[in-house]
Structures are given as structure tokens and as C-alpha cells.
Kinemage of the C-alpha trace (Angstrom):
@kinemage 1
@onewidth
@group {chain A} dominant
@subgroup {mainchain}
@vectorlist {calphas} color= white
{ca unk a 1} P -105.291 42.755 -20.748
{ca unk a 2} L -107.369 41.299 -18.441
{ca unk a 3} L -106.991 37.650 -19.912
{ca unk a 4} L -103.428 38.144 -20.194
{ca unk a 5} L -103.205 38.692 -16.252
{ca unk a 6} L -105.659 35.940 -15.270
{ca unk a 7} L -102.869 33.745 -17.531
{ca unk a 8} L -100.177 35.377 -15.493
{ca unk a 9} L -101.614 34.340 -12.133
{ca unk a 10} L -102.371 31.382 -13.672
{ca unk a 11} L -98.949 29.842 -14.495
{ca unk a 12} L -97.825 31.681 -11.226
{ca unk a 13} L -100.272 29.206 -9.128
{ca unk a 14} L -98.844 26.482 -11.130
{ca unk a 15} L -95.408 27.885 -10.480
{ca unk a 16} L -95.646 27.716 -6.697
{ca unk a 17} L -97.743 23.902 -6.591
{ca unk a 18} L -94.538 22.725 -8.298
{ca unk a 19} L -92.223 24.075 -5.865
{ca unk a 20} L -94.170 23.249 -2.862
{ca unk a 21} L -94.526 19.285 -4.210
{ca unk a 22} L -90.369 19.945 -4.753
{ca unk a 23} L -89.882 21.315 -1.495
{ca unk a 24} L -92.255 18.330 0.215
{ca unk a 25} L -90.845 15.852 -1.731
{ca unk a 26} L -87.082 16.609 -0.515
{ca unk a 27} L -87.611 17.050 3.209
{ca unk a 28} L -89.239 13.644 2.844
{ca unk a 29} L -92.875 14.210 3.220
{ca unk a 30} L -95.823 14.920 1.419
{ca unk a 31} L -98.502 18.182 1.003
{ca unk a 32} L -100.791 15.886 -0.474
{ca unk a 33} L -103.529 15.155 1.591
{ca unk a 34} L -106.425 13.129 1.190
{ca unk a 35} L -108.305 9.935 2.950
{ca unk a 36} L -106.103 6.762 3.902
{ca unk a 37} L -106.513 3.045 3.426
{ca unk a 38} L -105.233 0.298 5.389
{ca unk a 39} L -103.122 -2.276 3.780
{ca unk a 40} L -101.354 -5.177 4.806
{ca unk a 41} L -99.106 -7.653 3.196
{ca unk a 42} L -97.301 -10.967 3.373
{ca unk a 43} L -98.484 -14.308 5.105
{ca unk a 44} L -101.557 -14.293 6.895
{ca unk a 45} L -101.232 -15.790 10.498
{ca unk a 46} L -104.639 -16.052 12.164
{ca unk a 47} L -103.245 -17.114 14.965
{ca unk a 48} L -100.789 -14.088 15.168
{ca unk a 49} L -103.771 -11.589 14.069
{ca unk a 50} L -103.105 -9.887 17.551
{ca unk a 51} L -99.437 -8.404 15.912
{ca unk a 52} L -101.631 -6.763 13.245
{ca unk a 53} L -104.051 -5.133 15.448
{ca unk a 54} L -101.162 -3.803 17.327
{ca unk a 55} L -99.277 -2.316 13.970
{ca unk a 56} L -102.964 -1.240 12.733
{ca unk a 57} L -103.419 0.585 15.994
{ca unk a 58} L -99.676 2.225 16.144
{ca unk a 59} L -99.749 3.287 12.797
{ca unk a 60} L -102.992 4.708 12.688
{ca unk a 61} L -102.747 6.710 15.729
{ca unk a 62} L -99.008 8.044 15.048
{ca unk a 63} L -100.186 8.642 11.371
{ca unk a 64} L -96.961 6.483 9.743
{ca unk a 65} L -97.390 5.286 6.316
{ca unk a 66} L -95.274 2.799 6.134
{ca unk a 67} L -94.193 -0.220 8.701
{ca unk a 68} L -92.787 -3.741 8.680
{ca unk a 69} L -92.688 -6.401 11.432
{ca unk a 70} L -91.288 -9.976 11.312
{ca unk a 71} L -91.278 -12.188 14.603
{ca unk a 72} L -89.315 -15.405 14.729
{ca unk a 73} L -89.745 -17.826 17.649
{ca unk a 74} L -87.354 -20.180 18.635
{ca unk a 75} L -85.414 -19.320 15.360
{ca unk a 76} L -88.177 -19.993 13.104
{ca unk a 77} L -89.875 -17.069 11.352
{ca unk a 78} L -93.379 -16.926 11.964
{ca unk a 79} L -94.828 -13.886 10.979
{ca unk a 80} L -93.366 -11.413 8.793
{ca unk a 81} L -95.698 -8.326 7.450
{ca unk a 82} L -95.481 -5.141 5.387
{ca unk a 83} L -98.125 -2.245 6.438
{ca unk a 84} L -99.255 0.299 4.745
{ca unk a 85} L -101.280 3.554 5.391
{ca unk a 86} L -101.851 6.053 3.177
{ca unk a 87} L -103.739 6.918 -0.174
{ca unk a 88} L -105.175 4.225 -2.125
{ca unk a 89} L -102.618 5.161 -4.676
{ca unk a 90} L -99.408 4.746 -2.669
{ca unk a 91} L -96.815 1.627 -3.223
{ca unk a 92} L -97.953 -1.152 -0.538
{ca unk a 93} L -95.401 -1.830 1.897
{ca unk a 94} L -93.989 -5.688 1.530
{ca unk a 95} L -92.451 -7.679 4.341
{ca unk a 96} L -89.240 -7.266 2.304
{ca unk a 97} L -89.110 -3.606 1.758
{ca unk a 98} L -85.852 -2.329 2.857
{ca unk a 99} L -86.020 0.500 5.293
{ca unk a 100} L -83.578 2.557 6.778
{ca unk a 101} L -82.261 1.151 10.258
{ca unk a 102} L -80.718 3.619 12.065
{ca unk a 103} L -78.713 2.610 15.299
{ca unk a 104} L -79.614 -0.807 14.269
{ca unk a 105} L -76.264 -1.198 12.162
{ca unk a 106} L -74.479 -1.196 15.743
{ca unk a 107} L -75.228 -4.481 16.745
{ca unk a 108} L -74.362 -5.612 13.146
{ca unk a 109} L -70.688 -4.077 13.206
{ca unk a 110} L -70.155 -5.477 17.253
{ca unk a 111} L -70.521 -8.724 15.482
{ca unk a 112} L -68.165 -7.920 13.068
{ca unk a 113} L -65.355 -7.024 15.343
{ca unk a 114} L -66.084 -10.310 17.696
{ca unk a 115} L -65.445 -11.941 14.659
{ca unk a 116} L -62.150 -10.190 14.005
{ca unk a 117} L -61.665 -11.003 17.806
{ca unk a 118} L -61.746 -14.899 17.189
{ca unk a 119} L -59.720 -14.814 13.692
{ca unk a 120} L -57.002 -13.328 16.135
{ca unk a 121} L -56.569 -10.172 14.446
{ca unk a 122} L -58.176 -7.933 17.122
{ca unk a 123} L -58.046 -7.986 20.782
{ca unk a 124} L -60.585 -6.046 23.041
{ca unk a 125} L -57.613 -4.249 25.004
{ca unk a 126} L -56.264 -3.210 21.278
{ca unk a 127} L -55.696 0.473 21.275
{ca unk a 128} L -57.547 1.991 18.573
{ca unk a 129} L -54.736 4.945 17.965
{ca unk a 130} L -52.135 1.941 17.459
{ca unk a 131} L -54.427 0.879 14.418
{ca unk a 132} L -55.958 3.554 12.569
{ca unk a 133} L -53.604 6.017 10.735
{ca unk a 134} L -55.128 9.208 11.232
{ca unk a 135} L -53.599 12.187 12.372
{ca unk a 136} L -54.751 15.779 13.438
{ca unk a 137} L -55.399 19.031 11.737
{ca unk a 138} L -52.438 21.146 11.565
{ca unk a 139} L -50.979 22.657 14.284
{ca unk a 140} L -53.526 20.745 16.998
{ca unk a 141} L -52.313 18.016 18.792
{ca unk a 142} L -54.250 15.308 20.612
{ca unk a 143} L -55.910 14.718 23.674
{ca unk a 144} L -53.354 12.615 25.845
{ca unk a 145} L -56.813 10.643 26.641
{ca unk a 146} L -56.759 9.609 23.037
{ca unk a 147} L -54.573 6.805 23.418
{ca unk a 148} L -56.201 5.128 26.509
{ca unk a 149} L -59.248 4.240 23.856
{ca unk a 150} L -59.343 0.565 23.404
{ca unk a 151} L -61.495 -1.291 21.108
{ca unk a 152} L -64.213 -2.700 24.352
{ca unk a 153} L -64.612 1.115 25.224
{ca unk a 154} L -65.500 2.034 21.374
{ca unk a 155} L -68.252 -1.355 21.949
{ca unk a 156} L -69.605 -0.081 25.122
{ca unk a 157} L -70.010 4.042 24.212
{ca unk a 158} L -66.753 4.279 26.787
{ca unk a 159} L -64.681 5.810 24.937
{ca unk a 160} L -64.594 9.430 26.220
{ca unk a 161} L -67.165 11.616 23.833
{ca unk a 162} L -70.313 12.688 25.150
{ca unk a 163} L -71.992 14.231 22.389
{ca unk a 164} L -74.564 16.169 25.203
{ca unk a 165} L -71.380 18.351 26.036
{ca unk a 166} L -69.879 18.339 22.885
{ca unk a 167} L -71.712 17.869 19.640
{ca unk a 168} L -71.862 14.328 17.210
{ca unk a 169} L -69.057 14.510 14.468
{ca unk a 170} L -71.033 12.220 12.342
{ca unk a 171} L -74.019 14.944 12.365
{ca unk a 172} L -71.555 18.070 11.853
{ca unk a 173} L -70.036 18.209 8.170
{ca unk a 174} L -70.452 21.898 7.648
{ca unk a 175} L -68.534 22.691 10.599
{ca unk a 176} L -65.651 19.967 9.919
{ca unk a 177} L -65.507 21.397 6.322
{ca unk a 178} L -65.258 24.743 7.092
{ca unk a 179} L -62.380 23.697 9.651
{ca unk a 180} L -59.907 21.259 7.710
{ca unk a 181} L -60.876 23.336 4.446
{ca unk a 182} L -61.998 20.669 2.669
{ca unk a 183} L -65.127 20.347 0.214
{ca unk a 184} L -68.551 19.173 0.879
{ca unk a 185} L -69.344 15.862 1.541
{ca unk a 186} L -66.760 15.121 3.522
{ca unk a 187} L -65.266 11.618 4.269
{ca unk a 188} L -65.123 9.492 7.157
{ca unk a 189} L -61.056 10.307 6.946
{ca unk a 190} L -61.799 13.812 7.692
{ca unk a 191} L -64.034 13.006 10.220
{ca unk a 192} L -61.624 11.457 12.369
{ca unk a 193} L -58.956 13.869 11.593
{ca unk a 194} L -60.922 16.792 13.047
{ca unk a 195} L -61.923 14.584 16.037
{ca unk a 196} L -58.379 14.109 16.813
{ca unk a 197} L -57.496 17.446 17.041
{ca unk a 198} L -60.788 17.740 19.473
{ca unk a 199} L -60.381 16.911 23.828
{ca unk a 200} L -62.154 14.433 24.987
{ca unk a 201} L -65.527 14.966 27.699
{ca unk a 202} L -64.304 11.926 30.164
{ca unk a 203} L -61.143 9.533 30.759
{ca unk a 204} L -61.412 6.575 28.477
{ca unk a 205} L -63.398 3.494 30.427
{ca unk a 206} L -64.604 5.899 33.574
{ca unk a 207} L -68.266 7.224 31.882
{ca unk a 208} L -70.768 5.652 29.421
{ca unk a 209} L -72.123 7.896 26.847
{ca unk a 210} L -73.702 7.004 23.823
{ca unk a 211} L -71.115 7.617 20.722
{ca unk a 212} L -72.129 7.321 16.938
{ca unk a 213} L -68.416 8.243 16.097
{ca unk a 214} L -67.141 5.871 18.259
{ca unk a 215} L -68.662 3.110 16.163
{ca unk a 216} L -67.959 4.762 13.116
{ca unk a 217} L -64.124 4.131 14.716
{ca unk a 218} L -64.990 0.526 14.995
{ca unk a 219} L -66.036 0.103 10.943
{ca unk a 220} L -62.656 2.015 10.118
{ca unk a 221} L -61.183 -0.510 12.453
{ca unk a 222} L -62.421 -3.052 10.400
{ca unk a 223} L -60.798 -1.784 7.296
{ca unk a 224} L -57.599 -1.503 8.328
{ca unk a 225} L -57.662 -5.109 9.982
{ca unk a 226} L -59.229 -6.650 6.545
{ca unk a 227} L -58.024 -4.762 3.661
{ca unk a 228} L -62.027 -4.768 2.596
{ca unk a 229} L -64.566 -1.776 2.951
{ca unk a 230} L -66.620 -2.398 5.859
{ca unk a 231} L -69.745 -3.040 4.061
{ca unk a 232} L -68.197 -5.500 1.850
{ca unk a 233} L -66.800 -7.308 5.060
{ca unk a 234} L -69.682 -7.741 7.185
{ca unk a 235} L -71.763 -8.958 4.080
{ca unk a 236} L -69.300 -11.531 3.383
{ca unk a 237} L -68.066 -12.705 6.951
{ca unk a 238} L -71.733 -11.438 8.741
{ca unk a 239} L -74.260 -11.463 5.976
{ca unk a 240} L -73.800 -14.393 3.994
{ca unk a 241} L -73.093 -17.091 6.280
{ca unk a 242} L -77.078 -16.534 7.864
{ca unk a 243} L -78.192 -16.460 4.801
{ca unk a 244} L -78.718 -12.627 4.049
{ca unk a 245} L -77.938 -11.256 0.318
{ca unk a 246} L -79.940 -8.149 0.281
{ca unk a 247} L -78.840 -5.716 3.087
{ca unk a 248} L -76.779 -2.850 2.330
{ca unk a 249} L -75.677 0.564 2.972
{ca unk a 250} L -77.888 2.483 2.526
{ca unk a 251} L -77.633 6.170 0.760
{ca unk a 252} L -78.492 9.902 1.550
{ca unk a 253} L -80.401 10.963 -1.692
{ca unk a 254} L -83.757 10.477 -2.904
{ca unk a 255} L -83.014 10.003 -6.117
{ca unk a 256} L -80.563 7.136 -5.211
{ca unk a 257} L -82.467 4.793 -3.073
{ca unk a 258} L -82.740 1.225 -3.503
{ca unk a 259} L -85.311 -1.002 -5.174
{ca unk a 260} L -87.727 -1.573 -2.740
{ca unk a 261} L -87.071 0.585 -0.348
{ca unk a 262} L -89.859 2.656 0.985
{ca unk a 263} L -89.467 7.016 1.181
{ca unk a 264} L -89.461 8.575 4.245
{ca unk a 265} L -91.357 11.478 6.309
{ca unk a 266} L -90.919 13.954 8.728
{ca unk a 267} L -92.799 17.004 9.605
{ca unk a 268} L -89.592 19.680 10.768
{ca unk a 269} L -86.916 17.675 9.423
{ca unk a 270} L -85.223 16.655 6.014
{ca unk a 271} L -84.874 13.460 5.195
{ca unk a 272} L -82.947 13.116 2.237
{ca unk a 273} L -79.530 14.736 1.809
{ca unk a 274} L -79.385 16.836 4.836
{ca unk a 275} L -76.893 13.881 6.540
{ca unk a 276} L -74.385 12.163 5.035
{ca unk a 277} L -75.923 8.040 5.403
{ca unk a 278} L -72.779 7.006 3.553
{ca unk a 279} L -70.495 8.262 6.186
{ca unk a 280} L -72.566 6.357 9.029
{ca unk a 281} L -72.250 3.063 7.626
{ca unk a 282} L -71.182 1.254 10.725
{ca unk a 283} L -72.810 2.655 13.730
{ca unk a 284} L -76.271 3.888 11.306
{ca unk a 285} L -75.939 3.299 7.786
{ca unk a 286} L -77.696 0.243 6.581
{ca unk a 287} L -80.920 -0.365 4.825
{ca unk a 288} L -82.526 -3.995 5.509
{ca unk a 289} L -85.742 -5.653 5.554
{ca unk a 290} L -87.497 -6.507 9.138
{ca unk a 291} L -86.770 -10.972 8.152
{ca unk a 292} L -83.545 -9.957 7.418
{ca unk a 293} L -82.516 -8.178 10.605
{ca unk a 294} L -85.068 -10.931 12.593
{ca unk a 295} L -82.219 -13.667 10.826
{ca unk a 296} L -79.696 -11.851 12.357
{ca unk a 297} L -81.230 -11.264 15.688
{ca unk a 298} L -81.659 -15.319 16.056
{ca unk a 299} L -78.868 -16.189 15.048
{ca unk a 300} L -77.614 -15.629 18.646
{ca unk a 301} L -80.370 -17.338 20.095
{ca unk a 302} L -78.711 -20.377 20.360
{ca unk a 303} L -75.003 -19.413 21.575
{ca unk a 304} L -73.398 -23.365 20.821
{ca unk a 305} L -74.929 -23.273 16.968
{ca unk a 306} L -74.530 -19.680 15.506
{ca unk a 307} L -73.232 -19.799 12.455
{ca unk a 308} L -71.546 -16.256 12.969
{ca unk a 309} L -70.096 -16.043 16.655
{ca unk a 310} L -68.564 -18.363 19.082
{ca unk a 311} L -70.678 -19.062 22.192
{ca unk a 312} L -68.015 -17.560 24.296
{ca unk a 313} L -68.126 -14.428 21.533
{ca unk a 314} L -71.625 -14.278 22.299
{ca unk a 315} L -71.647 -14.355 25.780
{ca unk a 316} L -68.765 -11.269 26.336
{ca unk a 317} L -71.248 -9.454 23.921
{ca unk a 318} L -74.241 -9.420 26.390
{ca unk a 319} L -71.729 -9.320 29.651
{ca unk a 320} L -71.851 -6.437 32.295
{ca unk a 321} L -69.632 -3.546 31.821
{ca unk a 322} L -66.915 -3.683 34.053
{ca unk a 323} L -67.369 -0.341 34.769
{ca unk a 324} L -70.657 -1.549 36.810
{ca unk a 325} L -70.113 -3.299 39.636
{ca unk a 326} L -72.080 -6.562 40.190
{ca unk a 327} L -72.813 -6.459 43.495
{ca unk a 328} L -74.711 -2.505 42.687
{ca unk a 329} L -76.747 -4.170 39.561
{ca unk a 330} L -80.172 -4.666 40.386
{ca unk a 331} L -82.026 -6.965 38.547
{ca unk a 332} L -84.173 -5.360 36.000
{ca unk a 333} L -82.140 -2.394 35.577
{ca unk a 334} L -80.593 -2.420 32.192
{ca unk a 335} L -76.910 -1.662 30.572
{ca unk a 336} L -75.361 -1.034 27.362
{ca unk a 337} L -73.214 -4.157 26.817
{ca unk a 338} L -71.388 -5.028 23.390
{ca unk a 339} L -73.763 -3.375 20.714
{ca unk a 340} L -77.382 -4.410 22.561
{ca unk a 341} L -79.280 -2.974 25.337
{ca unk a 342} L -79.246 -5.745 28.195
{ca unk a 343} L -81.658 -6.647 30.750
{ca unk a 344} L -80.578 -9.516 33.599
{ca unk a 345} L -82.956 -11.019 36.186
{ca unk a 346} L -81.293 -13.211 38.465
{ca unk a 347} L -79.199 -15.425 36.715
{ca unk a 348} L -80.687 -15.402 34.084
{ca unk a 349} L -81.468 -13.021 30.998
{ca unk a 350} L -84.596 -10.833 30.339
{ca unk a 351} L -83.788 -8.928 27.147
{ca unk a 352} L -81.693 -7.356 25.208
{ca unk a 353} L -82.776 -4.973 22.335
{ca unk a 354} L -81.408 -1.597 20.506
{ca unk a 355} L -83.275 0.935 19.229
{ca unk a 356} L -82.762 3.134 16.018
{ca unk a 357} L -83.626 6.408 14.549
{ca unk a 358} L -82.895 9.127 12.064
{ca unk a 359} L -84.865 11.810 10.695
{ca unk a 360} L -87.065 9.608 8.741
{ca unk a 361} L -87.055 6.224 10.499
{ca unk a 362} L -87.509 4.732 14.123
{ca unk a 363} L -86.511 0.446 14.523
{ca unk a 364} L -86.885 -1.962 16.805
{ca unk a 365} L -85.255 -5.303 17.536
{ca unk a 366} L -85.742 -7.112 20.732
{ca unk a 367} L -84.992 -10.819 21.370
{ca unk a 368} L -87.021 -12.259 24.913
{ca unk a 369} L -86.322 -14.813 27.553
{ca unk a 370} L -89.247 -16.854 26.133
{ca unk a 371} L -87.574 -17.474 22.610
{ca unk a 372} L -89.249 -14.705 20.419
{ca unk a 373} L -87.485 -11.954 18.397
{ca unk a 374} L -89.020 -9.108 17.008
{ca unk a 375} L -88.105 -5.932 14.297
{ca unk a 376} L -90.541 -3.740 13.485
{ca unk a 377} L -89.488 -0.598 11.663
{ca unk a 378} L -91.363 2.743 10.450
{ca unk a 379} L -90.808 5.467 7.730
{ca unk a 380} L -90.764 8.272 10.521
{ca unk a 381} L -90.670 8.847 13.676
{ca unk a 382} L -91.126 10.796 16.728
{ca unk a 383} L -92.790 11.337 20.516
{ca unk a 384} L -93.960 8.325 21.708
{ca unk a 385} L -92.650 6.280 19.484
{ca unk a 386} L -90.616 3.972 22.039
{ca unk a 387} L -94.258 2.870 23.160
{ca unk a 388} L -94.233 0.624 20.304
{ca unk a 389} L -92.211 -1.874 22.427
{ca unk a 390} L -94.373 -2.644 25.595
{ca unk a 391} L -97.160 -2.942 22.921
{ca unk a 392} L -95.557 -5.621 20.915
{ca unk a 393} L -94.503 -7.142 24.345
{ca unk a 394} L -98.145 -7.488 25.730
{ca unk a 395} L -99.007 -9.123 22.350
{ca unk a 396} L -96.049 -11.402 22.467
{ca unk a 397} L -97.473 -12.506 26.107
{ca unk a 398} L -101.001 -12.770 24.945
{ca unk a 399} L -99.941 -15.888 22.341
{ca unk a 400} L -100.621 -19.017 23.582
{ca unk a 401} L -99.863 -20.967 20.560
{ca unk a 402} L -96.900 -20.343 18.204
{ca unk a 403} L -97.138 -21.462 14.424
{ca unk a 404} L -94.657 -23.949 13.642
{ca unk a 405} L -93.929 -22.887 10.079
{ca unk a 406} L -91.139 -21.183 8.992
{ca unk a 407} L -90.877 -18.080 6.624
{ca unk a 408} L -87.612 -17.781 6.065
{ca unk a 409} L -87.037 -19.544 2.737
{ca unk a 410} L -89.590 -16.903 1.368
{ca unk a 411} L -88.362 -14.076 2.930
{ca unk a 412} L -84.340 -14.255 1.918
């Protein structure tokens, strides 16, 4: 009897290990615990060896597992590296790991509508209700503030929603569910449908406030302009033309991600299949490598020879809101323009960068005055983790000589 109950407790142990590896391995992060070694791949760049130490140091301290950077300077790519920290054991991270990219995806579907824009099928003043089909739950009827939305206010998070007051749609599919009566996952259609029947928190144009949905409006937008799916738009009209073959949506389950792309952590929240990534395609939904998204980033670095956007596309992305008044800008301060954080000086141009994150993930992309671009992106996130930008900065201004090779042709 005795044996039989040390079996018992036996196969119970085993019982619960097995769960709590199940349990860790769906919320995106692992029990397993144990000493970890540094790794680092891709091209080694003495000269660059500062970008290293600052990854090294980030990653270390913030206990990520998994990072990428890629730098280009003066549209070359000159450093592109994969990091890895974790058990001996663990996949190495490459330079051309795909990673989620969060908020990243925005500037990526701007340029798709300033495309649209110079093809003369959109106009900024367009009305979005006058092109997307969508109507309301039953029995609701819209907020007369619903048709004042134009396509600029969608680009510059004007558009009326403040998720702070109200909540983010794109973040709330048991509640839509429940309320149109429709089955788990929801679409994108259903989405919108709910949204419509929702009031606004400010008069089109009057109030920035950062909307997911309201890019998720632009990438239906798209659609309905195109006849394509959004993802199969931008990679064809966006993508291709710079180059990039890889990138793509990215999706919500474990079990479904990509070749090469890297799992995720988080301490308090799930990572995998708790939010739709499917449904976020344009204003959060794409997986990329760091040289992919630094190709992209470049390519406006040169407004006359992009081989995406018209100089004068280019320069209405980056322009002040007019809902700020010149005269009460002071340099230095930044606004949300077209898709990009923006940062003037003068007359001239500082920055402009946009930040991402999910449970999961935080990214980076920032292109300088002085001709460099950077992405760096991480398997997690959390406090602290905007510091990584000043860091990279003070490296950036600590080069005095920039390699004059160019990764790119290894890297795409």
C-alpha cells in the first residue's frame, strides 16, 4: 500500500510539472530557470562594438532573451545583429528573426494610404463614412460626429476616440461579442459595426488621442479603395518595391507562428491568444525583421529618390498638425504627424520615431538629423523600457567613423 501511494504522488508531481510547463508555455514565458549565456549574431563591426555593449547592457539588466538591432547610415546598412540571452540551450536570435512589431505597422499603413493619395484614389479630406460600408448594431444609430472623420484625422489619432475615456475596440472582443451576438473571434467587420453604434469622446479634428481603431479604419480603407486585403497591398505596392519579401502579418497563436520568429515573454500577461493579432493588422499586426523595417525607415531618407513616396508625400507625412499652431510650437517639443513621432528644431528636423508594444514585444525605429536609422526590437517588455532610446542615441553620437559597407544584400 505504501508503494502504491508513493506511485500515486508520484505521477501526481508529474501531473502538475506538465501543467505548469503548459500553463508557462501559453502566457508566453518560461518556469524554467537556470544560468544564462550571452550570444550574439550576424556581422561583426568592430568599429560599431559600442551598439553591442549597449544591447548587452539593456538586455542583461531588463532580463530579455531575445533582441535585434540593425542601423543603416545614410541608407546603407551597417550593422545588423541578433542577441540572445538565455540558457545555453535556447534558439540564438539572428539579425533576421522576425519579431512582433507592435505600433510599428502604423507608419507602414500611413505609407500605404499616401500612396493611394498620389494614384488619385484617396484624398486626405475623404470622409471615411462615405467609403467604408459599415453600418450599426440594430436599433443604435450613430454619432452625428461620425461623419466629420476624414482620412488626415484617422493619420493623426484625430479622429474623435480616446481610448483613456472609453476603452480600445481592437483590445475588447468579449465585450463586442457578447453585444452584436456573434461568435468568438470576431472580425474586423464587427469591430467597426459596434464602434458605430458607440459616441464619440471629442469633435473630429479638435483633440489628439492616440487610436489603434482608427488605423485599423485606415487598412479597411485600403480594401475598399484596392479590391486587395491590406496585407497583400502594402506587400505589393510598399514591400516589394524596397526590396522586402519576408514581412507579414503576423498571428495570435503559438502554435502558428512563423519560421523564424522568436516566442515571446511576459511575467502578468499572455502572450499568445489572449488578443486577436489578425484583427490588428494595420495599426499592430505585422511581424518583420529589424533590416527589414531599417529598409523601410530609409527609404524616406532621401525625399527626391524613394522608391515608395513622392517627396511632396513625404513631406505632408512629417508636417505639423494643423491643429497646432506654428507660432505656439517650440522647438524640441514633439507631435504626432502622419504615422511618426516628429521632432523640429528650427527649420530644420531632429527626429522622428514610433514606438511599439504588445504584451510580448516593445520596438523601436528612429531615423536622426545626422543620417542614421535605427530598429531595435525585444521579446517583452515593460518599465523602463523607453530608456532604450537615449541609450542607442548616446552610442550613435559616440561614432566617429561609419563603415562604408552595406548589409543589405545579406539581410533581404
Amino acid at each position: 500500500m505504501l508503494w502504491l501511494n508513493r506511485q500515486f504522488q508520484f505521477i501526481k508531481i508529474i501531473k502538475i510539472v506538465v501543467l505548469l510547463i503548459m500553463c508557462a508555455t501559453l502566457a508566453g514565458c518560461s518556469i524554467l530557470t537556470g544560468p544564462r549565456v550571452w550570444h550574439q549574431a550576424g556581422p561583426d563591426v568592430p568599429e560599431l562594438s559600442v551598439f553591442d555593449k549597449t544591447m548587452k547592457d539593456f538586455m542583461e539588466s531588463n532580463k530579455v532573451s531575445a533582441g535585434s538591432l540593425a542601423i543603416t547610415y545614410q541608407g546603407r546598412l551597417v550593422f545588423a545583429r541578433g542577441y540572445t540571452w538565455s540558457k545555453a540551450d535556447s534558439p540564438a536570435t539572428e539579425p533576421t528573426s522576425f519579431f512582433r512589431i507592435a505600433s510599428l505597422s502604423k507608419p507602414i499603413t500611413s505609407a500605404g494610404i499616401f500612396k493611394l493619395i498620389e494614384d488619385k484614389q484617396l484624398s486626405l479630406d475623404d470622409r471615411v463614412i462615405d467609403i467604408l460600408p459599415f453600418g450599426t448594431p440594430e436599433g443604435q444609430t450613430p454619432d452625428p460626429n461620425l461623419g466629420k472623420v476624414t482620412i488626415l484625422h484617422l493619420l493623426e489619432h484625430l479622429g474623435g476616440w480616446d481610448r483613456n475615456k472609453a476603452f480600445d475596440p481592437m483590445f475588447a472582443d468579449r465585450k463586442i461579442s457578447k453585444a452584436l451576438g456573434s461568435p468568438l473571434p470576431i472580425t474586423q467587420a464587427d469591430i467597426i459595426t459596434f464602434m458605430n453604434g458607440r459616441p464619440l469622446q471629442y469633435e473630429p479634428g479638435t483633440k489628439y488621442a492616440y487610436s489603434n481603431y482608427g488605423y485599423c479604419l485606415l487598412g479597411r480603407v485600403i480594401e475598399q479603395k484596392t479590391g486587395l486585403s491590406y496585407e497583400d497591398y502594402i506587400k505589393r505596392i510598399i514591400l516589394l518595391p524596397l526590396g522586402i519579401t519576408r514581412m507579414q502579418i503576423g498571428h495570435s497563436n503559438l502554435e502558428d507562428r512563423a519560421p523564424g520568429e522568436v516566442t515571446y515573454e511576459a511575467k502578468k500577461e499572455s502572450v499568445y491568444g489572449a488578443f486577436n493579432l489578425e484583427n490588428m493588422d494595420s495599426h499592430g499586426g505585422w511581424i518583420a525583421s529589424a533590416p527589414e523595417l531599417a529598409r523601410f525607415a530609409a527609404s524616406f531618407d532621401k525625399p527626391g529618390d524613394s522608391p515608395i513616396l513622392s517627396a511632396a508625400s513625404i513631406e505632408t507625412i512629417f508636417s505639423l498638425p494643423a491643429t497646432i499652431a506654428r507660432e505656439k510650437y517650440k522647438p524640441g517639443d514633439y507631435y504626432y504627424a502622419c504615422g511618426w513621432e516628429v521632432r523640429d528644431y528650427g527649420n530644420g528636423r531632429l527626429n522622428t520615431w514610433h514606438t511599439g508594444s504588445l504584451p510580448g514585444c516593445y520596438t523601436f525605429m528612429a531615423r536622426w538629423s545626422n543620417g542614421v536609422n535605427c530598429v531595435v526590437l525585444f521579446n517583452k517588455r515593460g518599465d523602463g523600457f523607453d530608456k532604450i532610446d537615449p541609450q542607442l542615441w548616446n552610442a550613435v553620437k559616440s561614432v566617429s567613423n561609419w563603415p562604408d559597407h552595406n548589409l543589405f544584400g545579406e539581410m533581404l
